[in-house]
Biopython code that builds the backbone (N, CA, C, O; Angstrom):
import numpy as np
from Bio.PDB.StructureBuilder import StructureBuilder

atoms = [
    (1, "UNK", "N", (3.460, -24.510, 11.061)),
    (1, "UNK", "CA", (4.051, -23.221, 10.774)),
    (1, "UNK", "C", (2.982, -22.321, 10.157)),
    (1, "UNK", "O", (2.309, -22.760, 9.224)),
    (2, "UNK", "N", (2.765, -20.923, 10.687)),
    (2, "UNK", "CA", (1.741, -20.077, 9.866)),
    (2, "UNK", "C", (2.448, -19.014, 9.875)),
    (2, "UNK", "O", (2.535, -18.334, 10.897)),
    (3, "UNK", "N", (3.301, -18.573, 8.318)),
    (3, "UNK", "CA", (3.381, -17.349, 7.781)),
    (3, "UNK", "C", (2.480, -16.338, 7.405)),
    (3, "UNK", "O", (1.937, -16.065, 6.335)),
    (4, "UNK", "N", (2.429, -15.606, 9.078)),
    (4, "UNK", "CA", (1.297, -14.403, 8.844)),
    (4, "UNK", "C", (2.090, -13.162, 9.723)),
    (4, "UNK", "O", (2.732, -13.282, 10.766)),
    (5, "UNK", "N", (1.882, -12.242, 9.125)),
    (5, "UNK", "CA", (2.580, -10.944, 9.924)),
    (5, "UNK", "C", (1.593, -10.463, 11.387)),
    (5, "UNK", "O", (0.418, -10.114, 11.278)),
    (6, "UNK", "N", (2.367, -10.534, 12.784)),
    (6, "UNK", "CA", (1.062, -10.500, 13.636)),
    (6, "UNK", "C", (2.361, -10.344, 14.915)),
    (6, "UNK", "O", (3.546, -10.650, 14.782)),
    (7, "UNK", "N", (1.839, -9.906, 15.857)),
    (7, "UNK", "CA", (1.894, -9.229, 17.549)),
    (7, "UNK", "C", (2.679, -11.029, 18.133)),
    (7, "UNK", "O", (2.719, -12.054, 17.451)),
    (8, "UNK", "N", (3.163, -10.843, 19.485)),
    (8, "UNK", "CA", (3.136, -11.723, 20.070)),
    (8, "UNK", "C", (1.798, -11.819, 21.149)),
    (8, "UNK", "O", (1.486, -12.918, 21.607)),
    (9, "UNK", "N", (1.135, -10.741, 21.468)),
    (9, "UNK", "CA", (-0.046, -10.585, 22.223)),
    (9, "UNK", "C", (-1.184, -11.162, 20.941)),
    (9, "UNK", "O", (-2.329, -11.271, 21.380)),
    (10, "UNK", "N", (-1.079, -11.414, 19.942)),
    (10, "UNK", "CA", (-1.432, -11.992, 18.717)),
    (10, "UNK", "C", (-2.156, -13.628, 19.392)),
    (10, "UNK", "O", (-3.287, -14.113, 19.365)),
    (11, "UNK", "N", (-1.097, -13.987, 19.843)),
    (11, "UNK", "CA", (-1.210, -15.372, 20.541)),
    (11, "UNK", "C", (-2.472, -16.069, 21.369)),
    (11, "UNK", "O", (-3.006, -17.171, 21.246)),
    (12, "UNK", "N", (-2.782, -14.664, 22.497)),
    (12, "UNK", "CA", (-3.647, -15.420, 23.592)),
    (12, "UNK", "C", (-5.007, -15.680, 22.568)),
    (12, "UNK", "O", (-5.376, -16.837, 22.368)),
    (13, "UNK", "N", (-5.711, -14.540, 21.944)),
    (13, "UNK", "CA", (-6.440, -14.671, 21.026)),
    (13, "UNK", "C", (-6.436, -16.152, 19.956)),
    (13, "UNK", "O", (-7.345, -16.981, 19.990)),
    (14, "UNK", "N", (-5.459, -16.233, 19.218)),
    (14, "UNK", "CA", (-5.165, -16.837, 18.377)),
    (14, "UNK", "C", (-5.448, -18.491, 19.228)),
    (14, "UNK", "O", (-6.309, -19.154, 18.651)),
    (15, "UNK", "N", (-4.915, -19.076, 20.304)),
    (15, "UNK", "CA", (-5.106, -20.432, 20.875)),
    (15, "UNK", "C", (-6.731, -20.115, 21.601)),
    (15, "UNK", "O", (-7.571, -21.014, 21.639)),
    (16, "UNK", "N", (-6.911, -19.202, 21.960)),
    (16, "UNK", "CA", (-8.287, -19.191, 22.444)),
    (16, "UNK", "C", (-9.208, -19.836, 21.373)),
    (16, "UNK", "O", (-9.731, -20.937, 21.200)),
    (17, "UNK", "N", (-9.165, -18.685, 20.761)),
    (17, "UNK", "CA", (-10.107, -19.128, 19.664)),
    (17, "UNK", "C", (-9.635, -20.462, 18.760)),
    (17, "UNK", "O", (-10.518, -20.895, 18.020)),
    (18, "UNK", "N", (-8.514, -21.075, 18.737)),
    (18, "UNK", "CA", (-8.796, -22.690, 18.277)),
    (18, "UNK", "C", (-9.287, -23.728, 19.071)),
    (18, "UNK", "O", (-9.406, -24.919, 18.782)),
    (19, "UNK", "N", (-9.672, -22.895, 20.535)),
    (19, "UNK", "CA", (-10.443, -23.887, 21.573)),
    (19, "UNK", "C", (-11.756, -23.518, 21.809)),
    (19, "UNK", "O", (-12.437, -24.078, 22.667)),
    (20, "UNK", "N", (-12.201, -22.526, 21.042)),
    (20, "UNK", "CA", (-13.649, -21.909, 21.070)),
    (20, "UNK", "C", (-13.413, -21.489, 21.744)),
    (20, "UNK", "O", (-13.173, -22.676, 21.966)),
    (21, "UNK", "N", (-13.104, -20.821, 22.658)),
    (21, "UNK", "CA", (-13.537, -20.114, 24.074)),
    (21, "UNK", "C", (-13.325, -18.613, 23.638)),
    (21, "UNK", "O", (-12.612, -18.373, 22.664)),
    (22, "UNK", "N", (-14.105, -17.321, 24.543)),
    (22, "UNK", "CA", (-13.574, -16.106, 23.625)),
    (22, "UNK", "C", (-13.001, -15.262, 24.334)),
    (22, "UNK", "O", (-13.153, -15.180, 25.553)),
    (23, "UNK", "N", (-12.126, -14.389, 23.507)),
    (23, "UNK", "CA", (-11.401, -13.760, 23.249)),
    (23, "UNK", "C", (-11.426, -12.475, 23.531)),
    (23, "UNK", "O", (-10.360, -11.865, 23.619)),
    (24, "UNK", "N", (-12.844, -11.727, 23.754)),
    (24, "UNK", "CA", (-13.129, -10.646, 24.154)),
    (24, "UNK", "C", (-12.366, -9.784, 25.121)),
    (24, "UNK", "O", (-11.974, -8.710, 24.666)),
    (25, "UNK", "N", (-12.098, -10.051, 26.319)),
    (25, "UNK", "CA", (-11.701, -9.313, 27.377)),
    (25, "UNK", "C", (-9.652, -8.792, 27.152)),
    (25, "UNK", "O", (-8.964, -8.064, 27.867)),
    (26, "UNK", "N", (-9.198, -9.744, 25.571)),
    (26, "UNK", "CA", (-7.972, -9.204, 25.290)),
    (26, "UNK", "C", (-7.930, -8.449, 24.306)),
    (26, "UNK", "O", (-7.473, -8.810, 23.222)),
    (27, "UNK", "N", (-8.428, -7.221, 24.552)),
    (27, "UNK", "CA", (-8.633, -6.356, 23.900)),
    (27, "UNK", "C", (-7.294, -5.874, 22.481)),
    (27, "UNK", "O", (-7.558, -5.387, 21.382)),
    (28, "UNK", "N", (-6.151, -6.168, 22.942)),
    (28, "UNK", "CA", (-4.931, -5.922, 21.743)),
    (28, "UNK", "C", (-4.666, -6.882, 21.504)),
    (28, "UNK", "O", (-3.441, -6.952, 21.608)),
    (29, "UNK", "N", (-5.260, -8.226, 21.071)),
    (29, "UNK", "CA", (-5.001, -9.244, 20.657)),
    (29, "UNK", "C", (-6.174, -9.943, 20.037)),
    (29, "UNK", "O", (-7.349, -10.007, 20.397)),
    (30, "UNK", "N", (-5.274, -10.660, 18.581)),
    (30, "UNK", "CA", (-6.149, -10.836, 17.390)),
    (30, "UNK", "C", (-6.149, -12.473, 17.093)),
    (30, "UNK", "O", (-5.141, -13.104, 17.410)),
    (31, "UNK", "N", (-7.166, -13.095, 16.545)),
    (31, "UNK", "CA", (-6.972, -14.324, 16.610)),
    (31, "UNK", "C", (-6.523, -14.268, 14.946)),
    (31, "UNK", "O", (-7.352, -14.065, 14.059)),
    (32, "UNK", "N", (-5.311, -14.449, 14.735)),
    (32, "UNK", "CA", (-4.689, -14.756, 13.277)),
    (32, "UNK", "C", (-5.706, -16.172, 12.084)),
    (32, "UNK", "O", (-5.944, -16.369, 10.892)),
    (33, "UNK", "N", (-5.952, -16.731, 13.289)),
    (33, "UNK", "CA", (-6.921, -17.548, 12.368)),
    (33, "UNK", "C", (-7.968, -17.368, 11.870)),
    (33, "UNK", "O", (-8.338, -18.233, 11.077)),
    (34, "UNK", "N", (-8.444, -16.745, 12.003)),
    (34, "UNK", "CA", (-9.837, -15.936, 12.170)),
    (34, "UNK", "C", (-9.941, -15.606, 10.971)),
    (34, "UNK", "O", (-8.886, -15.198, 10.484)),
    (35, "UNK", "N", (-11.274, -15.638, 9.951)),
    (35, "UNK", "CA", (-11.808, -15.021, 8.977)),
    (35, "UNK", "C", (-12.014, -13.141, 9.395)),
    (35, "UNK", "O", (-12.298, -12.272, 8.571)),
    (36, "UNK", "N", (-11.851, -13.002, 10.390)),
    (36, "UNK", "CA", (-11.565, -11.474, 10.419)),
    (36, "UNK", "C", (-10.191, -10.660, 10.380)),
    (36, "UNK", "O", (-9.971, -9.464, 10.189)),
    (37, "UNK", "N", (-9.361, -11.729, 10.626)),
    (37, "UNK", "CA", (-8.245, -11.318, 10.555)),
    (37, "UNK", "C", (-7.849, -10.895, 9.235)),
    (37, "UNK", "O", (-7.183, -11.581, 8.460)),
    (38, "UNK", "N", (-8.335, -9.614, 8.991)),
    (38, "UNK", "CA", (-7.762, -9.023, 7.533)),
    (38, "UNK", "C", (-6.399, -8.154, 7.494)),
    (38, "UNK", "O", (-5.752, -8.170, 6.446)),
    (39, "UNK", "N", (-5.946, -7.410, 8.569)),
    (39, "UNK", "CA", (-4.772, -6.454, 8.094)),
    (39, "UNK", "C", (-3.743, -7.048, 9.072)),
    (39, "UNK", "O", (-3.924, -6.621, 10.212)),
    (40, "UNK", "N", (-2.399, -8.174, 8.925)),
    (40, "UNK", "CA", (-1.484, -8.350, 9.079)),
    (40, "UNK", "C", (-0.935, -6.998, 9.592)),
    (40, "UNK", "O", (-1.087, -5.948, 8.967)),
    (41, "UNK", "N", (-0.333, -7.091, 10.689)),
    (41, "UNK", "CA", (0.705, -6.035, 11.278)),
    (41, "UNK", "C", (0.943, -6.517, 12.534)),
    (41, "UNK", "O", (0.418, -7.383, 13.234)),
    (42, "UNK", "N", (2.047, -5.599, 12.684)),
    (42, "UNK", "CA", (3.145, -5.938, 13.962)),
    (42, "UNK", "C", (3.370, -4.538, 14.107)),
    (42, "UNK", "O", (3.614, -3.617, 13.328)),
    (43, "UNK", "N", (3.203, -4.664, 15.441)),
    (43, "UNK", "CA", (3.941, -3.360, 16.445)),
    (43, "UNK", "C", (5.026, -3.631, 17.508)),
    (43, "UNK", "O", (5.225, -4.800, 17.837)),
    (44, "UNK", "N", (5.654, -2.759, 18.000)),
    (44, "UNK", "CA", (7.122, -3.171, 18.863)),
    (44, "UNK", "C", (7.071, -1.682, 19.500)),
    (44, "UNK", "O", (7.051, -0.698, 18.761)),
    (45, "UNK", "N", (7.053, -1.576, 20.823)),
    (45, "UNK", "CA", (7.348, -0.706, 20.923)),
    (45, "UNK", "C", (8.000, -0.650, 22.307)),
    (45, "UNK", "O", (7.416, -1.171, 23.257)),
    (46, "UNK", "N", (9.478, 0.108, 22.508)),
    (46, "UNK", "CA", (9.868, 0.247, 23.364)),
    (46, "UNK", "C", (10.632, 1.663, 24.168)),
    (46, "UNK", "O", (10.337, 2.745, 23.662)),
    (47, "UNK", "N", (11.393, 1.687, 25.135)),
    (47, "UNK", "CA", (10.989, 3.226, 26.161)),
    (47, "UNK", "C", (11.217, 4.733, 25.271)),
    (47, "UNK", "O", (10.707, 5.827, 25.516)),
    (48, "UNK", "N", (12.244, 4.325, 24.075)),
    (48, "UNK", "CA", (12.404, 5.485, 23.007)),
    (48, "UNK", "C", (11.400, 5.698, 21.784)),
    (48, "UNK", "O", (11.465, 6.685, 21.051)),
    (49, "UNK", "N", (10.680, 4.907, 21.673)),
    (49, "UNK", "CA", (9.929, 4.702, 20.413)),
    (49, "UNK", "C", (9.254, 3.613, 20.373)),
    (49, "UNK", "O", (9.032, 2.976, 21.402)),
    (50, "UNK", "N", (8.585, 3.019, 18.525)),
    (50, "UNK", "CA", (7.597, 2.450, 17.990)),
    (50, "UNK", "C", (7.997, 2.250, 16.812)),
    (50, "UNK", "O", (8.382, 3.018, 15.930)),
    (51, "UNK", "N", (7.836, 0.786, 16.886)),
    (51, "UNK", "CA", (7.874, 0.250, 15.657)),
    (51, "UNK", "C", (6.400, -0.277, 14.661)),
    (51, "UNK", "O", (5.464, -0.691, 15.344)),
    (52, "UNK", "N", (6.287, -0.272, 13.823)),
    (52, "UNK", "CA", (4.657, -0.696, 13.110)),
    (52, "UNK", "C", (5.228, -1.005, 11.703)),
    (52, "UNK", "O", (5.747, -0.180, 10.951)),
    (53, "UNK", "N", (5.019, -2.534, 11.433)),
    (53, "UNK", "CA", (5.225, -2.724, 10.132)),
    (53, "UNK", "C", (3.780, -3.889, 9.510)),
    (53, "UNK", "O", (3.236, -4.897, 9.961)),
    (54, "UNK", "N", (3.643, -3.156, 8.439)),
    (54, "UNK", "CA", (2.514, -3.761, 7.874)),
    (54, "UNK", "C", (3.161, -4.158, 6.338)),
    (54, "UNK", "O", (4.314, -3.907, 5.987)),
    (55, "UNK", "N", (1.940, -4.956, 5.379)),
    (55, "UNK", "CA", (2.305, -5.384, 4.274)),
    (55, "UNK", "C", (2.851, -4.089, 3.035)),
    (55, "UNK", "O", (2.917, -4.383, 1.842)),
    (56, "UNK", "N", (3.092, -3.131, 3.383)),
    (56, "UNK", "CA", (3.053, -1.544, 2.892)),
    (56, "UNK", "C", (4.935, -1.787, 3.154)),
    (56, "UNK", "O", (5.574, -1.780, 2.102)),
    (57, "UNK", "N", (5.625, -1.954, 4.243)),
    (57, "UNK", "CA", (6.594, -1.337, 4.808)),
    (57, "UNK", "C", (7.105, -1.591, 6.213)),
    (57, "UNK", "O", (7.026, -2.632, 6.866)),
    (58, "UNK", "N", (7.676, -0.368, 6.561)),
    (58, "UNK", "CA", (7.984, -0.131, 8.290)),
    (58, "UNK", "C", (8.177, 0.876, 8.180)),
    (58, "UNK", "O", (8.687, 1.573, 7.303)),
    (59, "UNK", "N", (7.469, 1.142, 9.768)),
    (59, "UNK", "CA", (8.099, 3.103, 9.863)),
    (59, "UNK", "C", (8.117, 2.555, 11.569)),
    (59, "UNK", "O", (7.354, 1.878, 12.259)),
    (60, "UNK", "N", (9.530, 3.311, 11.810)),
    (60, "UNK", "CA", (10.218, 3.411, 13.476)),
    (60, "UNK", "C", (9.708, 4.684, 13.346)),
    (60, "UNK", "O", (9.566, 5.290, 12.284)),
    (61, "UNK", "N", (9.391, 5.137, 14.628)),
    (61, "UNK", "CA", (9.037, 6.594, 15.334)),
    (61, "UNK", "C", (10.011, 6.276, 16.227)),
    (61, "UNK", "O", (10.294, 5.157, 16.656)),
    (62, "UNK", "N", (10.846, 8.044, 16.657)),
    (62, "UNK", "CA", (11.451, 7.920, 17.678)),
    (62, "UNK", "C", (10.906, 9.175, 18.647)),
    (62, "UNK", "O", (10.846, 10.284, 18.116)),
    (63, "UNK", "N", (10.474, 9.031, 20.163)),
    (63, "UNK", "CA", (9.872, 9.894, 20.637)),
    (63, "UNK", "C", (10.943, 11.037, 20.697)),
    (63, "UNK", "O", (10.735, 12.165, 20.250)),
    (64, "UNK", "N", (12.265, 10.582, 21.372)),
    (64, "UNK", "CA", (13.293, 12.031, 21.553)),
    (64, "UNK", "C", (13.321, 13.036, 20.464)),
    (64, "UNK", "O", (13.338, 14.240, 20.719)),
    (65, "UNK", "N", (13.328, 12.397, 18.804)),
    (65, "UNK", "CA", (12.803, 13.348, 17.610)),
    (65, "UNK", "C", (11.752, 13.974, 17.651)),
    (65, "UNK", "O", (11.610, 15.182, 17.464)),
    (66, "UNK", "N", (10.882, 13.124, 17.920)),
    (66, "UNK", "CA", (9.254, 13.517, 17.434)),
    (66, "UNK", "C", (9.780, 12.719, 16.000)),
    (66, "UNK", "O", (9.045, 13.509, 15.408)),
    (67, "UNK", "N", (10.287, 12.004, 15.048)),
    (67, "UNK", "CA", (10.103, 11.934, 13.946)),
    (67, "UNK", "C", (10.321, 10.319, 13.418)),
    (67, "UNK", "O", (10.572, 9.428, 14.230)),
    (68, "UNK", "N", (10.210, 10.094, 12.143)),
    (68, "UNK", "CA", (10.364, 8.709, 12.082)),
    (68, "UNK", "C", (11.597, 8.533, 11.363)),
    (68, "UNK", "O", (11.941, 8.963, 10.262)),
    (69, "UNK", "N", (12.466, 7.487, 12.593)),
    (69, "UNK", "CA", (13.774, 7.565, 11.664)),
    (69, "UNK", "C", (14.258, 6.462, 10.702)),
    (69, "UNK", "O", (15.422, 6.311, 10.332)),
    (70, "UNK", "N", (13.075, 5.627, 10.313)),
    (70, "UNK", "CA", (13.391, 4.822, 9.242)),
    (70, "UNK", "C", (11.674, 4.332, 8.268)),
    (70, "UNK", "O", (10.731, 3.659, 8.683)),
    (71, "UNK", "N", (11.840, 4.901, 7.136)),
    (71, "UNK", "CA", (10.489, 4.980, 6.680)),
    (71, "UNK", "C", (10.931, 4.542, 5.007)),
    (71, "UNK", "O", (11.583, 5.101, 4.124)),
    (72, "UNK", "N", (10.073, 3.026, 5.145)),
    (72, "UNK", "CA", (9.964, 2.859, 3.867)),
    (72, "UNK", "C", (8.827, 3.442, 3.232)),
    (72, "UNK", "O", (7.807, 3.823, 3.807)),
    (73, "UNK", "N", (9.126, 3.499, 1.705)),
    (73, "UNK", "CA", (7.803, 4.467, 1.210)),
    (73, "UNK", "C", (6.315, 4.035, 1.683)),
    (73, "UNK", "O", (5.573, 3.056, 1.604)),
    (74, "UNK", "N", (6.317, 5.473, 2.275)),
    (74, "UNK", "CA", (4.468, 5.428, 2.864)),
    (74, "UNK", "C", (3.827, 6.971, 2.630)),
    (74, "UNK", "O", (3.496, 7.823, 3.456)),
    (75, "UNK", "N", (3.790, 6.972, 1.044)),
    (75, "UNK", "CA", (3.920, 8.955, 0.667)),
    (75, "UNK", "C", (2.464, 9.217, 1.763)),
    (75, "UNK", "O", (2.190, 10.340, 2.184)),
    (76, "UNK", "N", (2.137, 8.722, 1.900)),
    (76, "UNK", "CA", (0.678, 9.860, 3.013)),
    (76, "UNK", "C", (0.983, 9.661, 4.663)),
    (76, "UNK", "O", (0.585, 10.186, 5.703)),
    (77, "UNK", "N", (1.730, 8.814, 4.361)),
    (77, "UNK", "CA", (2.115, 8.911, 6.364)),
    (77, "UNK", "C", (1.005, 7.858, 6.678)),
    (77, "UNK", "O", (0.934, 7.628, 7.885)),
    (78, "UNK", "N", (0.156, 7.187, 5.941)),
    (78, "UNK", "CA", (-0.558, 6.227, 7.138)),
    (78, "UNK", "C", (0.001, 5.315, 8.143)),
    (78, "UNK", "O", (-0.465, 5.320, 9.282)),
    (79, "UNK", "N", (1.100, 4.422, 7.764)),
    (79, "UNK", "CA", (1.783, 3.797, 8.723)),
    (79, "UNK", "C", (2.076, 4.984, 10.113)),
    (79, "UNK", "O", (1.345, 5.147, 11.090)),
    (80, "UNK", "N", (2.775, 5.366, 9.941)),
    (80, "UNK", "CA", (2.953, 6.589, 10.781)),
    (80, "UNK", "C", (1.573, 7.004, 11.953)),
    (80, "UNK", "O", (1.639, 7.086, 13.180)),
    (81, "UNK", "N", (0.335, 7.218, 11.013)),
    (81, "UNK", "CA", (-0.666, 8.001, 11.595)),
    (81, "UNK", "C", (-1.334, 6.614, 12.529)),
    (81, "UNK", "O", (-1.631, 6.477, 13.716)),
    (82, "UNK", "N", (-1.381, 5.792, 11.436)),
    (82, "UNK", "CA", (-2.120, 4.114, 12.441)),
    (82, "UNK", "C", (-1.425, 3.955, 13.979)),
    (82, "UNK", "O", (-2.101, 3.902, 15.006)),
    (83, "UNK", "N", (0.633, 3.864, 13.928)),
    (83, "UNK", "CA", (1.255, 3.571, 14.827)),
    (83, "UNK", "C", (0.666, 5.020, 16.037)),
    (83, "UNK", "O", (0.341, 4.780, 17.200)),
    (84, "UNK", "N", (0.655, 5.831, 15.687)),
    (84, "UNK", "CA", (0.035, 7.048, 16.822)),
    (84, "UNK", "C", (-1.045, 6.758, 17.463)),
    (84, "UNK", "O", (-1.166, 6.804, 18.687)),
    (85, "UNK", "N", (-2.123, 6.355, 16.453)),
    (85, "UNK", "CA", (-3.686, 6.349, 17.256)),
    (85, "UNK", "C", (-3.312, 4.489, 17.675)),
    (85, "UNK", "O", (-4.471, 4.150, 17.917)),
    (86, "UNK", "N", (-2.807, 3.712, 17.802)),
    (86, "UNK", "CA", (-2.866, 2.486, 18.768)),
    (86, "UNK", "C", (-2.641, 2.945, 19.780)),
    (86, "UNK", "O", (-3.245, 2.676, 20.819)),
    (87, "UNK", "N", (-1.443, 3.967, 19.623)),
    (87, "UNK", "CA", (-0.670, 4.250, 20.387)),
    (87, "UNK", "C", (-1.288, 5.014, 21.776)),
    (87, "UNK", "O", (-0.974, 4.852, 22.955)),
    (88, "UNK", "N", (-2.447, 6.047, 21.060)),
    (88, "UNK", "CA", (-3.134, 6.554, 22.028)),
    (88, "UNK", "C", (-3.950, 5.912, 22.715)),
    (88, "UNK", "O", (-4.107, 6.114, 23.920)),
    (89, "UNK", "N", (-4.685, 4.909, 21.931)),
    (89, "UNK", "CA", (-5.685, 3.979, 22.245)),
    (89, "UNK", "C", (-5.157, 3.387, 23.369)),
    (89, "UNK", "O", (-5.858, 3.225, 24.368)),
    (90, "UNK", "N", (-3.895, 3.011, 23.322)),
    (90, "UNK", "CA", (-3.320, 1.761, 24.761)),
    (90, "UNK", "C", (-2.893, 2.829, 25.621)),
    (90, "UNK", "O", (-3.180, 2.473, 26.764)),
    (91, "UNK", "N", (-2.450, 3.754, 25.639)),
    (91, "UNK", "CA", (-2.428, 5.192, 26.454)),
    (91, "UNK", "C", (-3.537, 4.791, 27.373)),
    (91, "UNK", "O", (-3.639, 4.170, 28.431)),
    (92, "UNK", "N", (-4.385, 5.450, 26.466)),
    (92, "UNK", "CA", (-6.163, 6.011, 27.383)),
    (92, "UNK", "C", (-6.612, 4.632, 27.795)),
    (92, "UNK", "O", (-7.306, 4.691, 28.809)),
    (93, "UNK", "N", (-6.431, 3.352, 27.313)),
    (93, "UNK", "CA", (-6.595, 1.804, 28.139)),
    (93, "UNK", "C", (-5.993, 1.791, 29.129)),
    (93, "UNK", "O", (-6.569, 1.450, 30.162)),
    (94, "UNK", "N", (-4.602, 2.167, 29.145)),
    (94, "UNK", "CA", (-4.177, 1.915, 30.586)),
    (94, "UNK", "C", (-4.423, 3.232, 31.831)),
    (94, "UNK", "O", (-4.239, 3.046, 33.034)),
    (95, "UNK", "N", (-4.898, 4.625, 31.185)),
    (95, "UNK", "CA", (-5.195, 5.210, 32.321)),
    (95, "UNK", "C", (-6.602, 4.813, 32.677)),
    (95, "UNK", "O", (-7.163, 4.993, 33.759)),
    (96, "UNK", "N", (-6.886, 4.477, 32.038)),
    (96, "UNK", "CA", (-8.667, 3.780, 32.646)),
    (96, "UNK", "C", (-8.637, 3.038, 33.856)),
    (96, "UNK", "O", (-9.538, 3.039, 34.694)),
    (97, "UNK", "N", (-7.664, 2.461, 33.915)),
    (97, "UNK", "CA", (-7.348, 1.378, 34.810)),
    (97, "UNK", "C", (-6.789, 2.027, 36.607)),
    (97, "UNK", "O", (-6.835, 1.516, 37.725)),
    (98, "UNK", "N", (-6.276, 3.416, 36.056)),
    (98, "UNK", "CA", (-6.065, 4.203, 37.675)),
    (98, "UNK", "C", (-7.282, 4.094, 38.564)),
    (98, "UNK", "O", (-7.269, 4.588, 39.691)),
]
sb = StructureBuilder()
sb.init_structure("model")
sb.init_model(0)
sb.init_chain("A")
sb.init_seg("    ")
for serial, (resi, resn, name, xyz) in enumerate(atoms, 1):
    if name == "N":
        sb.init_residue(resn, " ", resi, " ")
    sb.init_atom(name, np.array(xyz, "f"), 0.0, 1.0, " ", f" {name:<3s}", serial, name[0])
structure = sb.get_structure()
């Protein structure tokens, strides 16, 4: 059992790297075991929105708002601002791919 906050794409990384082999080419996926693995988080995101919860909280974004409709205290919005720029990041990853 390993209580660590982390992705299910968390995974391919995570068994790779307990077999040595690497990990590189899965670009949104983290090996939890890993001495680099410093910031615990989970994202969810599905056709209305985004979920991102880290050791801070959770903040849901809902796209039909534009706004976040459940936000534990995060007074500067970083949860918020992090869940956007992944967000763009896997955007502009998958149009690369056209």
């Amino acid at each position: 059992r390993i209580d660590k906050l982390c992705n299910q794409t968390d995974l391919v990384a995570t068994l790779l790297g307990q077999m040595q082999i690497s990990h590189s080419r899965f670009r949104f996926s983290r090996d939890i075991l890993s001495q680099t693995y410093t910031y615990p988080c989970a994202i969810h995101t599905w056709p209305e929105g985004y979920t991102f919860i880290d050791c801070t909280g959770t903040t849901i974004y809902e796209l039909a708002t534009r706004k976040a409709s459940r936000l534990t205290p995060d007074p500067k919005g970083e949860r918020l601002k992090k869940i956007k720029a992944f967000m763009q990041t896997a955007y502009r990853d998958l149009d690369s791919l056209k």
